[in-house]
N, C-alpha and C positions, 0 to 999 in steps of 0.2 A: 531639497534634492536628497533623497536615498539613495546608497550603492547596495548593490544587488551581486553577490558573490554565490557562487555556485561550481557543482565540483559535480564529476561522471566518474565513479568507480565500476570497473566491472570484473565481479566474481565470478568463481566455478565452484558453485555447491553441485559437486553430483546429484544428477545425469545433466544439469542446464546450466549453461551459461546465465548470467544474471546481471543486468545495468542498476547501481543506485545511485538516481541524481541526489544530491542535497543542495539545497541553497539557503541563503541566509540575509536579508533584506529589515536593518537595524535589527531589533529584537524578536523578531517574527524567523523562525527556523522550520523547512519545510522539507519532509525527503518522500521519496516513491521508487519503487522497485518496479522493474521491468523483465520478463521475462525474453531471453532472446534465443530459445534454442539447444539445442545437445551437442551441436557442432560451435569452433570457436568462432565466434562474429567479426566477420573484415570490417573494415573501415569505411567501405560504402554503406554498410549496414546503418554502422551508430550514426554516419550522417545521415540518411535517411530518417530514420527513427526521431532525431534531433531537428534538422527543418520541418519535414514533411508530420511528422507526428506530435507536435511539441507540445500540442493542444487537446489531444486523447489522455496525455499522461494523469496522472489523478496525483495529488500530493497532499500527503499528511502533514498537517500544519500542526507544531506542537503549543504548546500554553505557552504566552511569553515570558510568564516569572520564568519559568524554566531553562530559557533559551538566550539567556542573556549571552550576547557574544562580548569578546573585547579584540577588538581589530585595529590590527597596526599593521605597517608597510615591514615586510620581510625582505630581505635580502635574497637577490637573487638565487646565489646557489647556494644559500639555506631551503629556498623554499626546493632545489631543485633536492638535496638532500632530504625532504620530509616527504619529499613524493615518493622518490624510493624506497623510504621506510614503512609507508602508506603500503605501497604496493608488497612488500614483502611482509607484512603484518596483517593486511587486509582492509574490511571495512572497520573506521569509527564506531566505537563501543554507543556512543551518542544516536549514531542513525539504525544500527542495529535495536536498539532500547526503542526508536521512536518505529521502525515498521514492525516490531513483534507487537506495541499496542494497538498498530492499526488493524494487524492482523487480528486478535483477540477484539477489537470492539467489534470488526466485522463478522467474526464466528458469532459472539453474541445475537448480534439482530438478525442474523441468518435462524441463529438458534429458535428468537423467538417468533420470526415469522413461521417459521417450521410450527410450532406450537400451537400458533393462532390458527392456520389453515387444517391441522389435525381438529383441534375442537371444532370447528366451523362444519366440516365434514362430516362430524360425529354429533352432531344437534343437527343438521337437514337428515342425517339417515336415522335419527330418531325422531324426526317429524316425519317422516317416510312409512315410518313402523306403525306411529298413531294413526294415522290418515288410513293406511291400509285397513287398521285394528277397525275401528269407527267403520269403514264401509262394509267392513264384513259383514258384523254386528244390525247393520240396516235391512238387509236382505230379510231377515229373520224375524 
C-alpha cells in the first residue's frame, strides 16, 4: 500500500492566474501547471477543474533518484504554519525546477518537429522542380 500526497498551489504570474498540482507517491514526484485565466479563480472553478477535469491534466513525472522524499507526520499547526509561509513565499523551488524542464523538453521536440516538416517541404518542392525540369525538356 502507497500514500499518495499531493498539494494545489495557485499563483499570479502576470496577466494569469495559474494552478500547480504536485504530488508525490513513494519516490515517484509528479507536478503540472494549469492555466486558469486573468481574472482570480472562485472556488467552484478549482473544483470543477479538480473532479470534472482530473484526467486532462498532463503531469511531469520526474527521475526518482532525484525525488527522493522523506515523509513524516507534521503537526498540525506546524503544517498550518508552512502553509502560510508556502503561500507568502510562493511555489516550491523543487516544482518550479521540474515544470521549467517540461517546458524546455517540450520546446525542444516542438523545435525539432518544426525542422523535420521544414526539410520535408523543401525536398517535395525540390522534387516539384525536377519533375517540372524533366517535362519541359521532353517536349523538345
Amino acid at each position: 500500500m502507497s500514500i499518495i500526497y499531493s498539494s494545489l498551489t495557485i499563483i499570479f504570474e502576470a496577466p494569469f492566474y495559474q494552478a500547480i498540482f504536485e504530488r508525490r507517491e513513494g519516490t515517484n514526484y509528479e507536478v503540472a501547471k494549469v492555466n486558469l485565466g486573468t481574472s482570480e479563480p472562485k472556488i467552484t472553478r478549482i473544483y470543477s477543474l479538480i473532479i470534472n477535469h482530473w484526467n486532462e491534466i498532463k503531469f511531469y513525472s520526474q527521475d526518482s533518484s532525484e525525488a527522493k522524499i522523506k515523509v513524516r507526520i507534521i503537526n498540525p499547526k506546524r503544517r498550518q504554519r508552512l502553509a502560510k509561509k508556502a503561500i507568502k513565499d510562493g511555489v516550491g523551488t523543487k516544482a518550479q525546477i521540474a515544470l521549467q524542464r517540461q517546458f524546455e523538453q517540450a520546446k525542444l521536440s516542438k523545435k525539432k518537429a518544426r525542422h523535420q516538416q521544414k526539410v520535408h517541404v523543401a525536398q517535395e518542392s525540390f522534387k516539384l522542380r525536377q519533375k517540372k525540369k524533366l517535362q519541359k525538356h521532353k517536349g523538345h
